[in-house]
KETORTOR-910996 format. One record per residue: x, y, z of N, C-alpha, C in turn; residue in one letter. Coordinates in steps of 0.05 Angstrom, whole numbers, plus 5000, padded with zeros to 4 digits. Layout:
N
XYZXYZXYZa/...
//
This chain:
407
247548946651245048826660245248526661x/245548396686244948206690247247996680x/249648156680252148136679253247716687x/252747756716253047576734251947276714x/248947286712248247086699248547046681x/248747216657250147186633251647026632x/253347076640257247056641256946676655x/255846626679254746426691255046216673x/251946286655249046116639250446026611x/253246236595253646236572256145996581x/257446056600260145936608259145536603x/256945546626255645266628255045136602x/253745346574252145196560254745126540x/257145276540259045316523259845096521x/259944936552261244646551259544426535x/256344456533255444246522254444336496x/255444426481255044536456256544366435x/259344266448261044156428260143886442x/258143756446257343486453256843356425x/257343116419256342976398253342876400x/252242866425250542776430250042766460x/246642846469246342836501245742646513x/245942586528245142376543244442456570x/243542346585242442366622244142446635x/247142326634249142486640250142766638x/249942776611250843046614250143256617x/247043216608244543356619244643406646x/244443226659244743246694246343456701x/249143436690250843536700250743906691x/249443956665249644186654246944256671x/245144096673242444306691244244286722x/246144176730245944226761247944516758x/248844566738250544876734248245116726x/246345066715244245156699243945346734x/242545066752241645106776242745286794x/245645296796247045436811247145616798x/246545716773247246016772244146116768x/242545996771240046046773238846156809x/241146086822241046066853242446396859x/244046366853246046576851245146726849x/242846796823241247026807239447146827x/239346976847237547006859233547076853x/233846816830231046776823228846546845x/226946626844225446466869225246056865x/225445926889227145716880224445556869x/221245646873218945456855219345456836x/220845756821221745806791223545686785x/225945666795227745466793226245186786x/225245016803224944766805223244716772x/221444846775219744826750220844876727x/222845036732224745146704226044876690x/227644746711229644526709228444376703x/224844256713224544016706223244106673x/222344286669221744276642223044266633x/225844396628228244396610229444066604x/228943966634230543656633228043506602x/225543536614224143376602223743446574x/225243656567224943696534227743496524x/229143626537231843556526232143196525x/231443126544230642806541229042656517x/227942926514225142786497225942726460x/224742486444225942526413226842716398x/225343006409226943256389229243256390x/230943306415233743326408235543106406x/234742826414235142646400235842556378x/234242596352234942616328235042986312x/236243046329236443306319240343266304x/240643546287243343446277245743626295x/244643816315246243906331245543846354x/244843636366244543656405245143936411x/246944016423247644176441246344456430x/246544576406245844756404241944726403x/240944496400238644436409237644586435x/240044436453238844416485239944696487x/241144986478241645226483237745266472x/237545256445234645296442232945296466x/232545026475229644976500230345186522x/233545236523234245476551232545656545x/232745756517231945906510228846016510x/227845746504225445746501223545726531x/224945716550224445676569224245876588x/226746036591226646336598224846486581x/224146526563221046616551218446526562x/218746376574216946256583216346266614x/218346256626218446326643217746686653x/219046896630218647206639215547236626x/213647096614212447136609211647066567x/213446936558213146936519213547096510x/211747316506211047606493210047886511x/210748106492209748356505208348446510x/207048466536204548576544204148776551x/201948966533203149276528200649366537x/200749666551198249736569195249756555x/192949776566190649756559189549956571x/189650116543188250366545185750486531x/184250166525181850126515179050186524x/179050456530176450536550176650786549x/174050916548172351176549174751366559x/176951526546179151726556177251846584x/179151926602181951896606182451556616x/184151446603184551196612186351316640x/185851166669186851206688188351006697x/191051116707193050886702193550926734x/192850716758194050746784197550586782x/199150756797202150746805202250616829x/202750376851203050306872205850276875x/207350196894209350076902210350136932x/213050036936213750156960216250376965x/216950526977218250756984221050706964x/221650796949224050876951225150686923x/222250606914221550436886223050536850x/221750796857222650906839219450986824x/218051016832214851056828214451316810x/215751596834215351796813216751866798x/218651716785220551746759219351576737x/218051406752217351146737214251346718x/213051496738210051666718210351856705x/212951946708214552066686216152016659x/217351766664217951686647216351506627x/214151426644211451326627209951596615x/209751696627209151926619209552056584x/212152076587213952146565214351906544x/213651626551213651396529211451426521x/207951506531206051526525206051776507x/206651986506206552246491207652196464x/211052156463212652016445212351796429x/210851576440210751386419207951306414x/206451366438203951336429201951476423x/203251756426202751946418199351986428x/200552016456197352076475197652266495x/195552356488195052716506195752596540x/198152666556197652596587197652796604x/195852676622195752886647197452776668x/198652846690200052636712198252806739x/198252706755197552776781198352646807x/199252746834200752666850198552556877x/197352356886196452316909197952206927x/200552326930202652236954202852456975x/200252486992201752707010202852747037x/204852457036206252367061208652497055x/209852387032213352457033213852697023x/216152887032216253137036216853176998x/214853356988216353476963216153306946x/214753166950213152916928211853056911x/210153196918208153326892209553556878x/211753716892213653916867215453696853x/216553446868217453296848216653206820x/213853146824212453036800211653246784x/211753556794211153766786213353836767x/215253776769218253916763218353686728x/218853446737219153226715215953236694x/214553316704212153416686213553556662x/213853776679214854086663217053956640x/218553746649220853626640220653506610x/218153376614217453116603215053216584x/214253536581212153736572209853566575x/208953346595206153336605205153546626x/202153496620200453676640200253526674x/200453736687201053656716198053796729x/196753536748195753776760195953766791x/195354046802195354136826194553956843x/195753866872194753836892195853886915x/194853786946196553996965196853736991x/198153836999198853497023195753567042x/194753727044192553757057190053667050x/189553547022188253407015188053117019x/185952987017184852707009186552586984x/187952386988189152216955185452246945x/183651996955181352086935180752306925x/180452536939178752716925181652816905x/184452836914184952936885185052806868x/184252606870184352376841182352506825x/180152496838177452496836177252756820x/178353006822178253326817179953266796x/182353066790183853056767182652916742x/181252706747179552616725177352726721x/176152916736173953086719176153286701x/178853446711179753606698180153406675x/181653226677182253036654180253046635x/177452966640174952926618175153266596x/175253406626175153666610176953806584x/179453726593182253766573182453566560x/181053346548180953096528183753056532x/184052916551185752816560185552536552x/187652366537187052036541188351816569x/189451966572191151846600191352026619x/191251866648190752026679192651806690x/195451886700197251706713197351816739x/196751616756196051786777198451596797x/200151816819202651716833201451676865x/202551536873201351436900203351456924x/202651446945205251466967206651136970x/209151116981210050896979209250707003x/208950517004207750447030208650107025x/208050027053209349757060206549597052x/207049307048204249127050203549057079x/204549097092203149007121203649247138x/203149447117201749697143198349727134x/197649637151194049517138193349877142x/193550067146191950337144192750387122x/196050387108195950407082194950297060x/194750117064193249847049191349907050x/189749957065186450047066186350287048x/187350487049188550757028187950647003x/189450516997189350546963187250266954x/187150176976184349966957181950086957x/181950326977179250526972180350676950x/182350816947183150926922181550756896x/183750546903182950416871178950366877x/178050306891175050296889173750496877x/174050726887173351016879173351076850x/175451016838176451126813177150866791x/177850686802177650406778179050386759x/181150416768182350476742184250246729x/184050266700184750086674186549866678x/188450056688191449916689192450036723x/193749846739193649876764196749656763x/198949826758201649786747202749796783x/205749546782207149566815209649686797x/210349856822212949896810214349766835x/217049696829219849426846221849536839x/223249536852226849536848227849256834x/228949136823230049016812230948866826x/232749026830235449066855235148826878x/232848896883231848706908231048436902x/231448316880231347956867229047846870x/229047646883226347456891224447596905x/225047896922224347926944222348146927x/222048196903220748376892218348246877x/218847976867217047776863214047726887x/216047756912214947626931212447926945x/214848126940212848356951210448436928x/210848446903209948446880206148206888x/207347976896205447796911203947836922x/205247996944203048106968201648346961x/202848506942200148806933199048646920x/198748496899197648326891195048216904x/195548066929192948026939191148216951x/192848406956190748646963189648776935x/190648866923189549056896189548876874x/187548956857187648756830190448906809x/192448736810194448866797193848796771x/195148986750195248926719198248856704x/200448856724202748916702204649046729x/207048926721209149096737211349196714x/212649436725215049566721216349546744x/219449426728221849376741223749576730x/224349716758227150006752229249876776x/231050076761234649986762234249796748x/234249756729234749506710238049446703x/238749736698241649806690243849666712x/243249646743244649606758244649286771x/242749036755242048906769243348746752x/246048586767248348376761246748096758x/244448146775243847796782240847686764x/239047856767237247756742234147636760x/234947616790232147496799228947526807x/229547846794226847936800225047936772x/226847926755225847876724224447586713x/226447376730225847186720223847056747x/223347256761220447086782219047266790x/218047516777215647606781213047486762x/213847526739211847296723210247056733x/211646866744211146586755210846606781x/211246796797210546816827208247016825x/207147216814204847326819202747296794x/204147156771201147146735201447436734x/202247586731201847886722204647896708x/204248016683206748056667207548336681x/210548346662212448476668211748706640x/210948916647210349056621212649276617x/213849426630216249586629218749586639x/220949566631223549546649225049926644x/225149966666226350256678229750126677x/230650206659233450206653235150456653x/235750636672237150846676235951046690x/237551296694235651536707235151676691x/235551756665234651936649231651876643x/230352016635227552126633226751916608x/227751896593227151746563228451386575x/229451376603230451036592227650896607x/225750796592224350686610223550536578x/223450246579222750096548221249876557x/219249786535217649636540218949296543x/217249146557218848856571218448666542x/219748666535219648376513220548106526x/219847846533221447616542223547536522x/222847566497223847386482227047596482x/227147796471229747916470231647936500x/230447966524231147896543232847566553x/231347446543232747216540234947156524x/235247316502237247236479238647466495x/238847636507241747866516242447596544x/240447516556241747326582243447086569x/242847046546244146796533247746906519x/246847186517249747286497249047266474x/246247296467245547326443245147586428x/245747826446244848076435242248106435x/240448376436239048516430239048686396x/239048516376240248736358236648776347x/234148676351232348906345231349126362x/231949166390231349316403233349526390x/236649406388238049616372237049816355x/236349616336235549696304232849986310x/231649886333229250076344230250306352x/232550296369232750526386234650656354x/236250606336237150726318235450886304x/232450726296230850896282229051156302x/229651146323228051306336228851536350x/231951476356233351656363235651756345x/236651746327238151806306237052046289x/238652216289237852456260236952296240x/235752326223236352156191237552316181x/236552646178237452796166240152926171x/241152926192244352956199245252716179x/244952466192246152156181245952166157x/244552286134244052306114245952526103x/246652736114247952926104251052906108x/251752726126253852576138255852436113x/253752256109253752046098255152186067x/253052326056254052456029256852616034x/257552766050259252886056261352726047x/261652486072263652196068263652136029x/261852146025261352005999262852245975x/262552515978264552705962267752715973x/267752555987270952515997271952856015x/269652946018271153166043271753126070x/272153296084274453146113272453176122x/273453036142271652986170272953226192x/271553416202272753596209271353596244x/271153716265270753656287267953726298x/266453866274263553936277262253606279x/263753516253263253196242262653056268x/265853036279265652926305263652926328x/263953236326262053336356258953086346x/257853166328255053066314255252766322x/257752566313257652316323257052286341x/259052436360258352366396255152396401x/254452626399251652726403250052436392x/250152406372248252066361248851866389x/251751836391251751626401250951686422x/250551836436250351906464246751886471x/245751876454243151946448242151606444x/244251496448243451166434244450976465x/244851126483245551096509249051056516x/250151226503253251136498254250926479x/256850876489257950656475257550406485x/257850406510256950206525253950146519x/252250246525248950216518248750106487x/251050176462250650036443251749716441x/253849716456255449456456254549266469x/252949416489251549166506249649006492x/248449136470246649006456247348866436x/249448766426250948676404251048326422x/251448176408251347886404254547746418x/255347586445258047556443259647756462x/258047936468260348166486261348036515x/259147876524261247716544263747556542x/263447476516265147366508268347586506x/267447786498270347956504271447926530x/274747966534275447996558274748356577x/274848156602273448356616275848736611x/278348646618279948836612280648926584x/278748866566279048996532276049126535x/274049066557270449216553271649526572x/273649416601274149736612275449896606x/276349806581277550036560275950196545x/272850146543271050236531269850456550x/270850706546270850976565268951216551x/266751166558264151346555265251646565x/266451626591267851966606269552016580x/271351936564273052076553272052116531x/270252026521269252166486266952406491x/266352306519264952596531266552826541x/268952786542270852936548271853116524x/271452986501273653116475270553236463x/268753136472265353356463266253546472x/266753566508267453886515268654056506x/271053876492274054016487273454166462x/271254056442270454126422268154416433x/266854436442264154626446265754746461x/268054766469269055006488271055206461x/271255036435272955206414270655326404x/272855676402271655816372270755746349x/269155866325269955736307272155806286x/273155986297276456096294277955876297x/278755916324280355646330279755346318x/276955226316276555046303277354956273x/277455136259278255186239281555176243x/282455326251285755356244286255046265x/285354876282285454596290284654476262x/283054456250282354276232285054356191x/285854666189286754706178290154586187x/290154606207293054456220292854206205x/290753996219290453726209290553726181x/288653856167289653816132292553856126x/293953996138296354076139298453846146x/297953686159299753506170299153256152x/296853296150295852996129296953096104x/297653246088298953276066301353246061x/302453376086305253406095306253126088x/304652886106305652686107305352476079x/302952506065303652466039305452506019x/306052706023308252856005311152606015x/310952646040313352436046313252176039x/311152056040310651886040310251736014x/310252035990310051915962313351945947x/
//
């Protein structure tokens, strides 16, 4: 994630770190690299401009002046700046109103919308542990409503019925009375994807949202698409009162520019980032940790989060003692590791979050092969527990063997 700028932003600051002291010069010279990989990222260039001159004007100013590290100072204000820029802090949905809180879905085609009310879906059940209903008012694109039907079933939220032959209003409208009825706290309701300057669609959902009013009125964006998701993000914006965007493909986006200029190009925070296709990767937007992974600082409390939340305790616990009576590690052991890690988004999904990984060379990270420890899972769940056994009695066998020689 966001690979490109990383690698860029850490390279630039690396050089003025070992400064004894800043001056105009070298400042100049480290924001005009700052700039270019800020260009690159393809973040929008008002954000740019405003970015640079705040940064210049701290770093000029007496704090880092008499500070006792300059350079690792002026990494700070980067820092402090890209927080500032994605928004400071997390801004987490508002679901402060008479259930069913009704959550409208907009975006455009091909966004990632109805994965996106699924996977909110399943963050709302799981962590916030709230009754959801989902419902589909898309009845343009073919198989839209068994789609949202199917990831329902997936995601064990309640789905309800509608038919392309209907009104988006009225099944909104028939879903939040069912909602009132099944104490329901949440009504996420999915929309068809539509352009901003097709004014009949546009007219669609601002009667939508009139009709029904609902709480939170979330964009969903591709990532993928940089400035240009900022900009479209803009334009629903002036049509609908937006609350908050989610940004998906997070996982795939090398350059970073839709993150760092939807905030400052439309005032609406960034409340979720869609990081994968699985049903569970969808995590709430923090600036501040975002900033420290763009810096090479690691993510290690989102870590520390996804450990406690997705981890056995009670396997890890029984693990652990096992290790601790000095018995072997036998391939059940194994299988159980993989399964954790895999569950923690791989190996890669853990390393990415660690502090410095850019800093590894690039040909010691593609040695890091997620296919092949998923490979030796198979090799494992395809043995007996016959065979498993006389595999693991082999190994005690050879490990003794070699002791014996060896003493």
């Amino acid at each position: 994630m966001f690979d490109n700028l990383t690698e860029r932003l850490t390279k630039t600051l690396r050089n003025i770190t070992g400064q004894g002291r800043l001056t105009e010069e070298n400042i100049k010279d480290t924001l005009r690299e700052v700039r270019m990989a800020l260009l690159e990222a393809d973040v929008a260039l008002p954000v740019i401009k405003e970015f640079i001159a705040d940064i210049k004007e701290k770093a000029l100013g007496t704090e880092v002046s008499t500070a006792l590290n300059p350079g690792q100072e002026f990494i700070k204000i980067v820092y402090e700046e890209l927080k500032s820029v994605m928004g400071e802090e997390n801004s987490s949905l508002d679901l402060s109103t008479q259930p069913p809180a009704v959550v409208l879905m907009a975006g455009l085609q091909g966004a990632g919308k109805t994965t996106s009310v699924a996977k909110l879906a399943k963050y709302l059940t799981e962590r916030e542990h709230k009754k959801v209903m989902v419902v589909s008012a898309d009845v343009y694109r073919p198989a839209a409503i068994e789609q949202l039907e199917t990831l329902a079933k997936e995601v064990g939220v309640t789905f309800f019925p509608s038919t392309v032959n209907e009104k988006p209003i009225d099944i909104v409208e028939k879903a939040i009375k069912q909602a009132k009825l099944s104490f329901m706290d949440v009504l996420l309701v999915d929309t068809a994807g539509r352009l901003h300057v097709d004014a009949d669609m546009m007219n669609e959902i601002k009667e939508l949202h009139a009709a029904i009013n609902p709480i939170e009125t979330l964009f969903v964006v591709d990532s993928m698409t940089g400035q240009d998701a900022a900009n479209t993000a803009k334009a629903f914006n002036e049509a609908l009162p937006l609350t908050g965007v989610i940004l998906t493909k997070i996982d795939g986006d090398a350059r970073g520019g839709a993150a760092l200029s939807v905030r400052k190009i439309t005032g609406k925070p960034i409340k979720f980032l869609g990081a994968g296709e699985k049903i569970e990767a969808l995590e709430p937007f923090h600036p501040d940790r975002l900033a420290s992974r763009i810096l090479d600082m690691g993510d290690v409390l989102t870590l520390v989060e996804e450990l406690q939340r997705k981890v056995d305790t009670k396997k890890a616990e029984k693990f652990a003692s096992k290790m601790k009576e000095g018995k072997d590690f036998d391939f059940e052991d194994f299988r159980e590791q993989i399964v954790q890690m895999r569950n923690m988004g791989g190996m890669m999904g853990l390393i990415d979050k660690l502090p410095g990984i850019n800093s590894i060379p690039e040909e010691v990270k593609s040695k890091i092969n997620d296919k092949e420890i998923y490979r030796k899972e198979a090799i494992i769940n395809s043995m007996t527990k016959k065979k498993e056994q006389t595999q693991n009695l082999s190994r005690v066998l050879v490990k003794r063997e070699s002791q014996m020689v060896q003493g």
